[in-house]
C-alpha positions in Angstrom: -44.9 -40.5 0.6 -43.9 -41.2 4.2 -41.4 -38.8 6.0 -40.1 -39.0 9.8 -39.5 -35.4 11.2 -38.4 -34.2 14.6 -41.2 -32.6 16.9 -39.9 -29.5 18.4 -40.0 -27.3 20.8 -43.6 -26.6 22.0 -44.8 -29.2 19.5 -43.9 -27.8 16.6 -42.9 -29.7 13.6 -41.5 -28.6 10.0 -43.0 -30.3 6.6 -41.1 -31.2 4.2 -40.5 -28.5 1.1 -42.0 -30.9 -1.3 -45.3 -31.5 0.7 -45.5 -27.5 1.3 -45.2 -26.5 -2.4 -47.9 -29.8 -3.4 -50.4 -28.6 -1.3 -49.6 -24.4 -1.3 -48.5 -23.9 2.0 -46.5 -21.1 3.2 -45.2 -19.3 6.2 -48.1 -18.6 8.4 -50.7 -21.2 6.2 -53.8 -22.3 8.4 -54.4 -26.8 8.3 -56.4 -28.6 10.4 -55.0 -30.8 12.9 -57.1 -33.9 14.4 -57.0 -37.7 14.7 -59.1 -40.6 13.2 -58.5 -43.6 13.9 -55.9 -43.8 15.8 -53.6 -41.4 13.7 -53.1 -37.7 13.7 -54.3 -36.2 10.7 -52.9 -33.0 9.3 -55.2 -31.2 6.5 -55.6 -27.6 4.3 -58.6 -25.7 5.3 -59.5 -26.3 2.1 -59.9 -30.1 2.7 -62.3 -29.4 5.4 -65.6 -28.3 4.9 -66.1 -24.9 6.5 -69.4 -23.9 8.4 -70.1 -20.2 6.7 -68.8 -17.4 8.8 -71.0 -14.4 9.0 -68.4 -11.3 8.1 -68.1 -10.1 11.1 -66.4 -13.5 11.8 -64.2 -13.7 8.6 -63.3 -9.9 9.5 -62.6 -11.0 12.9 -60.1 -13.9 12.1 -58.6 -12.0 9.2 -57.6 -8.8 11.6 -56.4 -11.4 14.5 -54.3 -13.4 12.4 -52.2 -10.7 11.5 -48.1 -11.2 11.8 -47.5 -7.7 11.1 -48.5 -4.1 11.4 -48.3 -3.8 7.5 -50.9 -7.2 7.3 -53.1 -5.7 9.9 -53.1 -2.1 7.8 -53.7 -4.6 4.5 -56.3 -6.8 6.3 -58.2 -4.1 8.0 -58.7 -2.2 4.4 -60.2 -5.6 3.2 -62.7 -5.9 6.1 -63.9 -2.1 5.1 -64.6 -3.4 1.8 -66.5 -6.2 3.3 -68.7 -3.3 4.2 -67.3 -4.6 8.2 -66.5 -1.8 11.1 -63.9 -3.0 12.8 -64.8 -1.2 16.0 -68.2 -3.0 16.0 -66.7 -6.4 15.4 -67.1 -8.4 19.4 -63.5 -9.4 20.6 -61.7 -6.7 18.2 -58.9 -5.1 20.1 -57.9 -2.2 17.8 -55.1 -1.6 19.9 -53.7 -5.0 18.8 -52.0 -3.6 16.0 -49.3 -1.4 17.7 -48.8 -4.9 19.4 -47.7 -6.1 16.0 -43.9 -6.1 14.8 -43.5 -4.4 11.9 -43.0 -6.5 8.8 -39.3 -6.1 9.2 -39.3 -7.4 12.6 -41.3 -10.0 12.0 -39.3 -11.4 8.8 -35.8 -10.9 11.4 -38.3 -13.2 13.9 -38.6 -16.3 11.5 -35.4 -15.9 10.2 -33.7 -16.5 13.9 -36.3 -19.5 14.2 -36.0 -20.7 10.9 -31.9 -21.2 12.0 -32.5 -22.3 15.8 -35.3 -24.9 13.9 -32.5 -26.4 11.1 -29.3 -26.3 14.4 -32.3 -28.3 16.4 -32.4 -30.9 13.8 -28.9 -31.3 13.2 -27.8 -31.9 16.7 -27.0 -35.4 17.1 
């Protein structure tokens, strides 16, 4: 199924719902963007064969990719059960958290992008 949609601002660019909901993507979903051939090539993590990451690593991407203060509290519970200190973890910034919106915020965030993204594409 081919689809034409609008690059955005800062190179952003919205999937279709139907493509989202076939291959499980949601808000905040990680792909893997390169080119082959020619082409740009947009694919799930899990269509890419992933080196292993040692945990320190996993616990490191799982605490950094937080959206929200209530993700990071979620995440960083997680890594302790990996049997992972955070504060030993190279590049951790445990401040990073108060950084964080709250979940609230962050939901009000997409929300005001979500509605500049869909005036965007219906300017002429």
């Amino acid at each position: 199924m081919a689809t034409t949609v609008k690059v955005g601002e800062g190179g952003t660019i919205a999937l279709p719902e139907e493509l989202r909901r076939q291959f499980g993507l949601q808000d905040g979903s990680l792909v893997v963007v390169d080119s082959a051939g020619g082409e740009i090539r947009l694919r799930t993590l899990e269509q890419v064969e992933q080196p292993a990451w040692s945990p320190e690593e996993t616990a490191y991407y799982m605490l950094m990719s937080s959206r929200s203060r209530e993700e990071w509290d979620a995440k960083h519970s997680s890594v302790l059960e990996m049997g992972v200190d955070p504060a030993t973890i190279n590049g951790v910034d445990l401040n990073f958290r108060e950084a964080l919106p709250t979940l609230e915020q962050y939901e009000a965030q997409q929300e005001r992008r979500r509605a500049s993204r869909l005036e965007e594409l219906h300017r002429p």
